[in-house]
C-alpha positions as CSV (number, residue, x, y, z in Angstrom):
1,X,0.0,0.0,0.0
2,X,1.4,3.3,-0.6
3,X,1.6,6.6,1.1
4,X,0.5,9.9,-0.4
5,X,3.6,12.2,-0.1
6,X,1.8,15.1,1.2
7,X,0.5,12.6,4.2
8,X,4.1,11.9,5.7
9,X,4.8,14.2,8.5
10,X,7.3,17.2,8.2
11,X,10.5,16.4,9.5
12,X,11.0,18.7,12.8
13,X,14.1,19.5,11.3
14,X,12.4,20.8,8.1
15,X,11.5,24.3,10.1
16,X,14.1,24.2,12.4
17,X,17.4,22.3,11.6
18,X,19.2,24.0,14.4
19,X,17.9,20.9,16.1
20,X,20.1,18.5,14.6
21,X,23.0,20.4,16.1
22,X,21.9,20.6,19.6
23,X,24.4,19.4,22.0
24,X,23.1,16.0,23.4
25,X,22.3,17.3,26.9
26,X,19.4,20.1,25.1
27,X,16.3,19.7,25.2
28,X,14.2,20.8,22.3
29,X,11.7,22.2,24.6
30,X,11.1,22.1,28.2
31,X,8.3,23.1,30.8
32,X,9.2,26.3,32.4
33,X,8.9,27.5,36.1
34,X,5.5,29.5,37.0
35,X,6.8,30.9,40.3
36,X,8.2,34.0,41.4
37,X,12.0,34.8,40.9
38,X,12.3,34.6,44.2
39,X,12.3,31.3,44.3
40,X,15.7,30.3,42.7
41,X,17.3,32.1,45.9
42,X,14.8,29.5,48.0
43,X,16.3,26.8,46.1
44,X,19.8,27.9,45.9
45,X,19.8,28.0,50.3
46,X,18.2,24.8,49.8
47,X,20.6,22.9,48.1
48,X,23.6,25.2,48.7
49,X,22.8,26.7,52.1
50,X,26.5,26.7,53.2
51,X,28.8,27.2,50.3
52,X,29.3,30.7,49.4
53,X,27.1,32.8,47.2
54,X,29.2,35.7,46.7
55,X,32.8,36.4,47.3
56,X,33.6,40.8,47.0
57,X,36.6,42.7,48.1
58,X,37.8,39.9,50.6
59,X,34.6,39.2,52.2
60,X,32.5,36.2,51.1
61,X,28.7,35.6,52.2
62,X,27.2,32.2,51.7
63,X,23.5,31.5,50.2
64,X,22.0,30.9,53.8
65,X,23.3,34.1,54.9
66,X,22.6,36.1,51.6
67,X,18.7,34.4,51.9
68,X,18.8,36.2,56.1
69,X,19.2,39.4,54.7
70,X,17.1,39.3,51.5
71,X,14.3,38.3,53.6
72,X,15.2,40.8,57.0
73,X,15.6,43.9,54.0
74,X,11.9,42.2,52.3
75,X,10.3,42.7,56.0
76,X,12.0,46.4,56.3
77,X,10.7,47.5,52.7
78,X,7.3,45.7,53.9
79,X,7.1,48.1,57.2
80,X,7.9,51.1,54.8
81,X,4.9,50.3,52.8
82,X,6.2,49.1,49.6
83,X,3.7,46.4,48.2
84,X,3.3,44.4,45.0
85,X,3.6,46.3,41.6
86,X,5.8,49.3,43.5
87,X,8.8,50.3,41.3
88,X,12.2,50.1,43.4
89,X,15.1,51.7,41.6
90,X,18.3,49.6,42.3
91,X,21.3,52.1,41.5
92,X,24.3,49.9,42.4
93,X,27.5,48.2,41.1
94,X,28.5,44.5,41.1
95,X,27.9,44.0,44.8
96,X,26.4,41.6,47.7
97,X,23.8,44.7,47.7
98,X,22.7,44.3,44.4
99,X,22.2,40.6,45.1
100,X,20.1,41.2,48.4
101,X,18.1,44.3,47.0
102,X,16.9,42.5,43.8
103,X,15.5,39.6,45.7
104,X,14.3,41.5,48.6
105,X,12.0,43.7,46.0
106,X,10.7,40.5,44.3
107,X,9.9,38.7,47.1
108,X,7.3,41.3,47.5
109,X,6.3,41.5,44.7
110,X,7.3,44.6,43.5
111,X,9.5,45.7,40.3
112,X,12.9,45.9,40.1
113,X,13.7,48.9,38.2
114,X,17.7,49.0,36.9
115,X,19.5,52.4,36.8
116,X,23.3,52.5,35.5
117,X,25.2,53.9,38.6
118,X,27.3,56.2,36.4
119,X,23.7,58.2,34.8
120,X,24.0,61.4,35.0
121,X,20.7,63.4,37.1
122,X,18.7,63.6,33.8
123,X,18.9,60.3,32.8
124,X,18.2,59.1,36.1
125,X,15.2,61.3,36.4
126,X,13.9,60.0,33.3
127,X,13.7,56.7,34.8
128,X,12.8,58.1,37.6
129,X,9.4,60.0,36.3
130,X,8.6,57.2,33.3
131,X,8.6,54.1,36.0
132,X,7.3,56.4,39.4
133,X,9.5,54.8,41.5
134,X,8.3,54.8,45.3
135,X,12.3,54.1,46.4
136,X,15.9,53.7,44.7
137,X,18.2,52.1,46.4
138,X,21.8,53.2,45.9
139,X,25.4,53.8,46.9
140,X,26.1,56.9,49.6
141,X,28.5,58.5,46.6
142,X,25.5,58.9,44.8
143,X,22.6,59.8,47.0
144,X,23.2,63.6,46.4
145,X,22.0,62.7,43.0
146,X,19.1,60.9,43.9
147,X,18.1,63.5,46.6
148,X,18.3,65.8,43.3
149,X,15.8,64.0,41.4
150,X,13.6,63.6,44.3
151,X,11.6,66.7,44.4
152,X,10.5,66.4,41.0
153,X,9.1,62.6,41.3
154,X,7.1,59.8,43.2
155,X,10.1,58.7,45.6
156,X,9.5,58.4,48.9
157,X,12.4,57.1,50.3
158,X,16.5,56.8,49.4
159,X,18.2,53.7,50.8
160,X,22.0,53.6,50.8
161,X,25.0,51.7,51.0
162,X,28.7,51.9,50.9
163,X,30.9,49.8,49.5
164,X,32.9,49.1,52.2
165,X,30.1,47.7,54.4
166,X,30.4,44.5,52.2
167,X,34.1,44.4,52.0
168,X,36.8,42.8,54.0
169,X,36.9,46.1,56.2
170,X,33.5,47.0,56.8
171,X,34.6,49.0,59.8
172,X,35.7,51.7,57.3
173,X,32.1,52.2,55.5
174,X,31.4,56.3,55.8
175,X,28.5,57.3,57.5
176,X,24.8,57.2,56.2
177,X,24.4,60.4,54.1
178,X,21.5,63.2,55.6
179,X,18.0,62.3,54.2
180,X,18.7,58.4,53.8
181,X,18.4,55.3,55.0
182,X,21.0,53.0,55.9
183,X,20.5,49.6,53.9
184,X,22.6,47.5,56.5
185,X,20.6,49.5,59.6
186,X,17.4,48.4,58.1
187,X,18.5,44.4,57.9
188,X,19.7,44.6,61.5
189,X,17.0,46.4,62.7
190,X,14.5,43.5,61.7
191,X,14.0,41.9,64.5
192,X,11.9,39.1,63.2
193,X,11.2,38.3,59.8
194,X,8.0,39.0,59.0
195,X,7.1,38.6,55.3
196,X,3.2,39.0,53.2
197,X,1.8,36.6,51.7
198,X,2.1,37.5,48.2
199,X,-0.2,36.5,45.0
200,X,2.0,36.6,41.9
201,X,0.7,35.4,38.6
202,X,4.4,34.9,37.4
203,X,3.1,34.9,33.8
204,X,1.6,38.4,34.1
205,X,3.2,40.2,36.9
206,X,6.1,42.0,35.9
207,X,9.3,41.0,38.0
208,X,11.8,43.7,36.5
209,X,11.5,46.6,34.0
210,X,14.2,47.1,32.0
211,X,14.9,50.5,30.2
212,X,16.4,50.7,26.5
213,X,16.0,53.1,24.3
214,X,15.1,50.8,21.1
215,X,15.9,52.7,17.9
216,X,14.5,56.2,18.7
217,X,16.1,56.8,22.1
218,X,13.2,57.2,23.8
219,X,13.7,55.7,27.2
220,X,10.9,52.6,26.9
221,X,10.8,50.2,30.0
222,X,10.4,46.7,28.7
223,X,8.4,44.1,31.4
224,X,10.1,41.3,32.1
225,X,7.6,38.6,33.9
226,X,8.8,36.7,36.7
227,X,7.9,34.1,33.4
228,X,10.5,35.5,31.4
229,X,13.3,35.8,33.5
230,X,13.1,32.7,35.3
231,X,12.8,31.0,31.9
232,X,15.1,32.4,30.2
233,X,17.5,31.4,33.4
234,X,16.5,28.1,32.7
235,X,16.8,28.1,28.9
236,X,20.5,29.5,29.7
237,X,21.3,26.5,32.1
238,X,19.9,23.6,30.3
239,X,22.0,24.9,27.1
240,X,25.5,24.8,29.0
241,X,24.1,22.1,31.9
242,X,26.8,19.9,30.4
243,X,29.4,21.9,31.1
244,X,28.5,23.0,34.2
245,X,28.6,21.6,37.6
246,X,26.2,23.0,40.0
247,X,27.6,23.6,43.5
248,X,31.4,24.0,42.4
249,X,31.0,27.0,39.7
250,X,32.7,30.1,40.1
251,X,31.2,33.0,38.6
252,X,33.5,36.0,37.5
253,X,31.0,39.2,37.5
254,X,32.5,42.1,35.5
255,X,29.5,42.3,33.3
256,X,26.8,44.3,35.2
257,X,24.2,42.7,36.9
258,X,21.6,46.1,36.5
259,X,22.3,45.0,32.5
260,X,20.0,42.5,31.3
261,X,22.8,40.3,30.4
262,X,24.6,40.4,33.8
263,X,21.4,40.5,35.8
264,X,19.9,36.9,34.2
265,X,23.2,35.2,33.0
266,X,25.1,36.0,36.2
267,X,22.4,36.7,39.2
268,X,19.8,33.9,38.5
269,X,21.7,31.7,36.4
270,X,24.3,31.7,38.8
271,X,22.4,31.4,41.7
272,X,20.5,28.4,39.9
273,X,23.7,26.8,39.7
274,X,24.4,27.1,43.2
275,X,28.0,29.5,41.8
276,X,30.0,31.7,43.9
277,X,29.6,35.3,42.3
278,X,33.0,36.3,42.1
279,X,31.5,40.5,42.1
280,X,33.9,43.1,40.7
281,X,32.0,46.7,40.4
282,X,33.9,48.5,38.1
283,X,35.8,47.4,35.2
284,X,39.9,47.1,36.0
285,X,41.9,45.4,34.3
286,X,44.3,44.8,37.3
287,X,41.5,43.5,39.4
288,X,40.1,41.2,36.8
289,X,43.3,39.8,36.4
290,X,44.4,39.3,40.0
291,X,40.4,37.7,40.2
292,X,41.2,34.7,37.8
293,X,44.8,34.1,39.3
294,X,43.1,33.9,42.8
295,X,39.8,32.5,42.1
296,X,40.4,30.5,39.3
297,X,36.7,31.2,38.4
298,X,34.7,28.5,35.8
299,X,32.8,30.8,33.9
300,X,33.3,34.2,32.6
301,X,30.9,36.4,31.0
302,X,31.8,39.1,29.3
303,X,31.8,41.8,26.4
304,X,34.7,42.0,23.3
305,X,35.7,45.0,24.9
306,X,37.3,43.4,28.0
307,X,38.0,40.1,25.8
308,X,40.5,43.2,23.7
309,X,41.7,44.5,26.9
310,X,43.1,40.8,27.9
311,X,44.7,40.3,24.7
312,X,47.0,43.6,25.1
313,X,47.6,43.3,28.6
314,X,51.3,41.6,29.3
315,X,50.1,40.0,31.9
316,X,47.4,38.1,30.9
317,X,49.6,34.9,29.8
318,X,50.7,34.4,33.1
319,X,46.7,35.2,34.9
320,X,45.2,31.4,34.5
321,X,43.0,32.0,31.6
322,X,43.6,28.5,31.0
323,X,41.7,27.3,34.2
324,X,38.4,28.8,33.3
325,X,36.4,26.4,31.7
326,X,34.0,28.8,29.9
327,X,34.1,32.3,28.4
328,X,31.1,33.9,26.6
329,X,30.8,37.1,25.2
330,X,27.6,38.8,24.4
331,X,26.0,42.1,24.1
332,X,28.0,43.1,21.1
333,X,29.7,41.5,18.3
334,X,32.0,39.7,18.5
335,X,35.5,40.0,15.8
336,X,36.4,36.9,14.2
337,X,40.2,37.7,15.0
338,X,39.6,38.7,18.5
339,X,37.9,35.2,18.8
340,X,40.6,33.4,17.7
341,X,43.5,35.3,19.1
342,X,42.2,34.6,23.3
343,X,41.3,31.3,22.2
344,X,44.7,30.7,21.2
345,X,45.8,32.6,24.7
346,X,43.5,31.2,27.1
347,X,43.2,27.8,25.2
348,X,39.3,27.5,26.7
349,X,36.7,27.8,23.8
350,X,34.9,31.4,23.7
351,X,31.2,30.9,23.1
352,X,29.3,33.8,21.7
353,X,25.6,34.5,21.7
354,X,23.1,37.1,20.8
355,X,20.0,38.4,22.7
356,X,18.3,42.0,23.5
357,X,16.4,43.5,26.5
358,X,13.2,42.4,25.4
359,X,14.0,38.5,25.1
360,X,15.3,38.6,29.3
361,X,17.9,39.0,26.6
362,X,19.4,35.2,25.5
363,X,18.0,33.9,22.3
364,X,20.9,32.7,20.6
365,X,23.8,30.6,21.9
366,X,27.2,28.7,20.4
367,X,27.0,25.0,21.2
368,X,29.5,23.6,22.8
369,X,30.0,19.9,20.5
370,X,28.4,21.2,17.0
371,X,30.8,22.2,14.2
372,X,32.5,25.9,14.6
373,X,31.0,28.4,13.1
374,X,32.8,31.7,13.8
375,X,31.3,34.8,13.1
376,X,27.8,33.3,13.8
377,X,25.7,33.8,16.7
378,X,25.0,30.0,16.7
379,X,21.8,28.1,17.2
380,X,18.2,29.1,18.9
381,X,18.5,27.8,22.6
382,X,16.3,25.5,24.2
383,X,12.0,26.7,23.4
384,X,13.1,29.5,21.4
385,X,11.4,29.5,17.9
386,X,13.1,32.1,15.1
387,X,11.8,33.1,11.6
388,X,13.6,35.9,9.3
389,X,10.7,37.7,7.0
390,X,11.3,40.5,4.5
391,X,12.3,43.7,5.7
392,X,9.2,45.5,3.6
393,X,6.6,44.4,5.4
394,X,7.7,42.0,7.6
395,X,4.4,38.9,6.9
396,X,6.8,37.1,4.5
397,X,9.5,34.7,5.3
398,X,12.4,34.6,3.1
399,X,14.2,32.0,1.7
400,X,17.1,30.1,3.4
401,X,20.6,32.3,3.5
402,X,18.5,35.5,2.7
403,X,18.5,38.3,4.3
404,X,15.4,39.5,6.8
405,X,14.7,40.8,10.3
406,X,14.9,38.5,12.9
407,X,11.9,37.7,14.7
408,X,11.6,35.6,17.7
409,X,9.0,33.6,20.0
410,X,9.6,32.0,23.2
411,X,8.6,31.7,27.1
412,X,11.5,35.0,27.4
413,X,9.8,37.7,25.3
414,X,8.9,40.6,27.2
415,X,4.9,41.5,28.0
416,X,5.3,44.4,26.8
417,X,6.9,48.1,27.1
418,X,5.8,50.0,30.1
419,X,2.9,52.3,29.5
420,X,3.7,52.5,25.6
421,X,0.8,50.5,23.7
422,X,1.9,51.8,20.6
423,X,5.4,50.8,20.9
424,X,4.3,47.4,22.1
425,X,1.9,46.6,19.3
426,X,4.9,47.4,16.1
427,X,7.3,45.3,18.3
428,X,5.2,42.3,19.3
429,X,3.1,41.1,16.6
430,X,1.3,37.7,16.9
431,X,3.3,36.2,19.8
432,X,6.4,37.3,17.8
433,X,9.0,39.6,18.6
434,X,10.4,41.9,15.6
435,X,14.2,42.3,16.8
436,X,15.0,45.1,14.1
437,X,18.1,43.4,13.7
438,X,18.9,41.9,10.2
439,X,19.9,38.8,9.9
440,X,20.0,35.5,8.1
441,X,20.0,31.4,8.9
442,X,22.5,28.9,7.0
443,X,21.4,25.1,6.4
444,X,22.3,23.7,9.4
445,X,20.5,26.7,11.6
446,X,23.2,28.8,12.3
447,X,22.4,32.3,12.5
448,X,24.3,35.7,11.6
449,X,23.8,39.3,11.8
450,X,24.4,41.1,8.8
451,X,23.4,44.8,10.6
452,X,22.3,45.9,14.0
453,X,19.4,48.2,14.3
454,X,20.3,50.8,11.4
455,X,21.0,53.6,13.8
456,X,21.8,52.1,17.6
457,X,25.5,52.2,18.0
458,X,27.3,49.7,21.1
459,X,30.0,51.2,23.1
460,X,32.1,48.7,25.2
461,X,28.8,46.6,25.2
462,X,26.4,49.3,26.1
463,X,23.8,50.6,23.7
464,X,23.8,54.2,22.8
465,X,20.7,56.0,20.8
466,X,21.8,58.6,18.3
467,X,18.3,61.0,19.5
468,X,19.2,60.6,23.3
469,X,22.9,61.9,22.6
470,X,21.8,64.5,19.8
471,X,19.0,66.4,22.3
472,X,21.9,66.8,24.4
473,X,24.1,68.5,21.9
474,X,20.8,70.4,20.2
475,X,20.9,72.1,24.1
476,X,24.1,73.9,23.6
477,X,24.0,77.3,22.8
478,X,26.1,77.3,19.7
479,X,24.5,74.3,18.0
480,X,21.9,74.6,15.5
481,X,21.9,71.2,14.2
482,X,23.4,67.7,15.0
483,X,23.5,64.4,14.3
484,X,25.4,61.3,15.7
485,X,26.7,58.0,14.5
486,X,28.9,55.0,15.3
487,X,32.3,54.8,14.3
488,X,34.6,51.7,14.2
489,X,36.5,51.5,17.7
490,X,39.5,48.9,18.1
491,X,39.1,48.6,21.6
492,X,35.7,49.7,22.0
493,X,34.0,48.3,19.3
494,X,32.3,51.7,18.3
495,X,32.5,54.9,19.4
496,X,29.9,58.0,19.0
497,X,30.6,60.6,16.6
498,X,29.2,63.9,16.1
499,X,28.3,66.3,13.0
500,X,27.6,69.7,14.0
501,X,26.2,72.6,12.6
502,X,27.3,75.5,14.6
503,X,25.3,79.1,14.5
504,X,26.5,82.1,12.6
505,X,29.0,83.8,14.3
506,X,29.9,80.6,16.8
507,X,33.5,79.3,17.5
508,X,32.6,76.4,19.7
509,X,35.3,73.9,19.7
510,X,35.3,70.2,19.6
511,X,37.0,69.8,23.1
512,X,34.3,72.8,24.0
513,X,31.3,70.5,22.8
514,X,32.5,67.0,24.4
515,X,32.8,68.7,27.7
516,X,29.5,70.1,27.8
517,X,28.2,66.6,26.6
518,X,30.5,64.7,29.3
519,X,28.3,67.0,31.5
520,X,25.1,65.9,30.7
521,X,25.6,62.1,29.9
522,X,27.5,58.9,31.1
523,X,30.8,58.6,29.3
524,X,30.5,56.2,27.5
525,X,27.6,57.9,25.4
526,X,30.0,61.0,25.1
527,X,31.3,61.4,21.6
528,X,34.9,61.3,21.3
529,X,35.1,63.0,18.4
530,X,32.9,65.7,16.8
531,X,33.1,67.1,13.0
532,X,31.8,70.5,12.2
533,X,29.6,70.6,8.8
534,X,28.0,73.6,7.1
535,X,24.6,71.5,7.0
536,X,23.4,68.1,7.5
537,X,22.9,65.5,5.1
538,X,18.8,65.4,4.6
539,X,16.2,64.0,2.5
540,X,13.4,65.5,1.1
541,X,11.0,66.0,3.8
542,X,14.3,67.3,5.9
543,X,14.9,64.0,7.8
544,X,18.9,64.0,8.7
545,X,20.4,61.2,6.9
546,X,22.9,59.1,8.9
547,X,23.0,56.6,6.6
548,X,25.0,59.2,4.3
549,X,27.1,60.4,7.5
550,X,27.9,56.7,7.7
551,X,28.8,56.5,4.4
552,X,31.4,59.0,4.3
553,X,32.9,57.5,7.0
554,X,33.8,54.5,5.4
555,X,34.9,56.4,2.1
556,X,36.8,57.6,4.7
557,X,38.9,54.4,5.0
């Protein structure tokens, strides 16, 4: 008897042959968690009660002691009033406090909102007003700029911590700066834990909200469900879990946690895997080094930038890079020489992946026993479903190798952007998630980016929107016009460049014009260089045209 062709099934390969090339351990799919965040801390104490969680300037805190305080500072924010759906702002470097803050404010309920500790006052007041955050918990350097923002928004109360307090000399910590709260006097003021029962619908309650600017700059917090984040936590662990021993893994943190990619691939996956969080809070080369020799972490995520830094430092041969069994980099991309250059130092395969705020942000990961493939972002991970469709009207799929915007479904894409219906509806469409990046899939599955979002540019890892750093420059008194791009950075990956049109009469230098922006924005959104221009390349309905600034850079050589 014979058998019609169009009744034998598809092969599950047919749609997505980035199957065939999971690593054995990797699932296809897998049933995700529907509790709180909070509850990978539980478990961690569970299983790990007594091994350490975190180790930070000499000092190490293990998970049982790390779970005391996360729920004494949960009962203190509880007395204060703040409930489920309250925005907290965390404001803090790679610390223990980050650690305890984060899970303090979900156990609650409420939403962790991120702020980069080096935003200048208007940036942080734009988070500040767009999220109406009830409380910020920060640093004692930086409450003065908090207290600044106060008057003008919804906080009620500013929480802060040193450094020190943390450290292997807490008896040096400074004291609590007038009009806050000391973060370590409210834990050891709790007397008893006493926590609320809290309802959370972890597939509709937003655990975090995440700001990026997207492609017009506009600050847009994207919701990230409990659902999302502990997902994609668990996406990111089956993917490596044969690799990976829980209870003996050594985190190095240089990578932020308040960035999406620190926060869930170091915070919650680590803590999943039971890791020590080896915390640095600022980027030093020195210290990063003198962290590998002396902790001789097992995992290290990271960013090309610092990847570059190793490379041309002479002591990096002589650090250990050998004894750490995984390095990732993510957030930007990665060169294909820079790739093979530390894997020929370090002699530990670098894996590279892709991902972006609003996916919790891991989509796309190298597998660890498929065939290389450098230069590509490798292979959807566990539940994630891609499709690349025409860059016209986005309905149509292309055909294999062609070009397309990425679009991606899974249990990790965001519910939404906070407050911004609009924005929501052209980025999710249909349960899918329309990345703006262009990209394309081989046979095998593989995937590559042929071009970022047209106009974002990524500094040392960090995203930087051409409109947030141009109404900056369009405030100074001698500018009439302005435009910003990306420019090819060797150890930065890209830096921001300027065009300015000056006023008649003006004499505003370039040195004039990067100070007043280094003024008004974190450094690393600062242009380094700026180009005066009698006008600005525009269209016919006078929209600026970067795409012929970026041009002539390239003509440029």
């Amino acid at each position: 008897m014979s058998t019609s062709q169009s009744s034998i099934p598809e092969s599950p390969y047919a749609r997505k042959p980035w199957l065939r090339h999971y690593d054995f351990w990797a699932p296809a799919a897998a049933n995700f968690p529907r509790q709180p965040i909070y509850q990978i801390l539980q478990l961690a104490t569970g299983r790990y009660g007594d091994r350490p969680a975190s180790a930070f300037l000499g000092a190490q805190l293990t998970f049982r002691e790390v779970k005391s305080q996360v729920d004494r500072l949960a009962t203190a924010l509880h007395g204060m009033g703040i409930a489920k759906g309250d925005r907290v702002g965390i404001m803090l470097p790679n610390s223990p406090q980050y650690m305890i803050a984060f899970f303090a404010i979900s156990r609650l309920g409420a939403i962790v909102v991120n702020i980069n500790p080096i935003y200048t006052l208007r940036e942080v007041d734009l988070v500040a007003q767009d999220a109406a955050l009830r409380a910020v918990i920060t640093l004692d350097a930086l409450a003065p700029l908090i207290i600044g923002v106060k008057p003008n928004s919804s906080i009620e109360h500013i929480i802060t911590t040193s450094v020190q307090e943390y450290s292997a000399k807490p008896d040096s910590a400074p004291p609590v700066p007038e009009g806050t709260l000391s973060m370590t006097a409210l834990i050891n003021g709790v007397a008893e834990v006493g926590l609320p029962r809290v309802e959370i619908d972890a597939e509709q309650d937003v655990a975090v909200l995440q700001y990026t600017g997207g492609t017009t700059g506009v600050p847009k917090g994207a919701m990230l469900t409990h659902y999302n984040l502990y997902s994609n936590a668990i996406q990111t662990a089956l993917w490596a879990q044969g690799v990976t021993e829980p209870g003996n893994e050594r985190y190095l943190m240089v990578i932020p946690y308040f960035h999406i990619y620190g926060q869930t691939v170091g915070l919650l996956v680590g803590a999943w895997n039971g890791a020590m969080q080896i915390m640095i809070p600022k980027f030093d080369i020195e210290m990063l080094l003198h962290a590998i020799r002396h902790y001789q972490p097992t995992f290290f995520p990271s960013v090309p930038t610092l990847y570059i830094s190793m490379l041309n430092h002479p002591e990096s041969k002589n650090s250990g890079l050998d004894r750490v069994r995984r390095y990732n980099s993510g957030s930007a991309p990665l060169p294909v020489e820079v790739l093979e250059q530390f894997e020929a130092l370090a002699g530990s395969m670098l894996y590279e992946g892709y991902g972006l705020t609003e996916a919790s942000p891991v989509t796309h990961s190298t597998p660890t026993l498929a065939k290389r493939k450098p230069g590509s972002i490798g292979l959807p991970i566990p539940a994630t479903e891609c499709k690349i469709v025409d860059l016209e009207t986005g309905q149509q799929e292309v055909p294999l190798g062609e070009s397309g915007e990425l679009c991606i479904r899974g249990p990790q894409v965001m519910k939404g952007y906070w407050n911004k219906p609009e924005e929501t509806a052209n980025t999710l469409r249909d349960g899918w998630l329309y990345t703006g990046d262009v990209a394309r899939m081989d046979e095998d599955g593989f995937f590559y980016i042929v071009q970022r979002k047209k106009d974002m540019i990524i500094v040392s890892g960090f995203n930087v929107y051409p409109n947030e750093v141009e109404d900056v420059l369009f405030t100074h008194p001698d500018v009439v016009e302005a435009a910003v791009i990306g420019v090819p950075d060797a150890y930065r990956g890209e830096a921001v460049k300027a065009f300015v049109v000056l006023k008649p009469g003006a004499a505003a230098s370039a040195e004039d014009v990067i100070a007043f922006c280094r003024d008004r924005m974190a450094k690393y959104k600062t242009p380094s260089a700026v180009e005066f221009l009698d006008a600005l390349p525009k269209s016919a309905v006078g929209k600026v045209l970067r795409r012929t600034l970026r041009e002539r850079e390239e003509q440029k050589g």
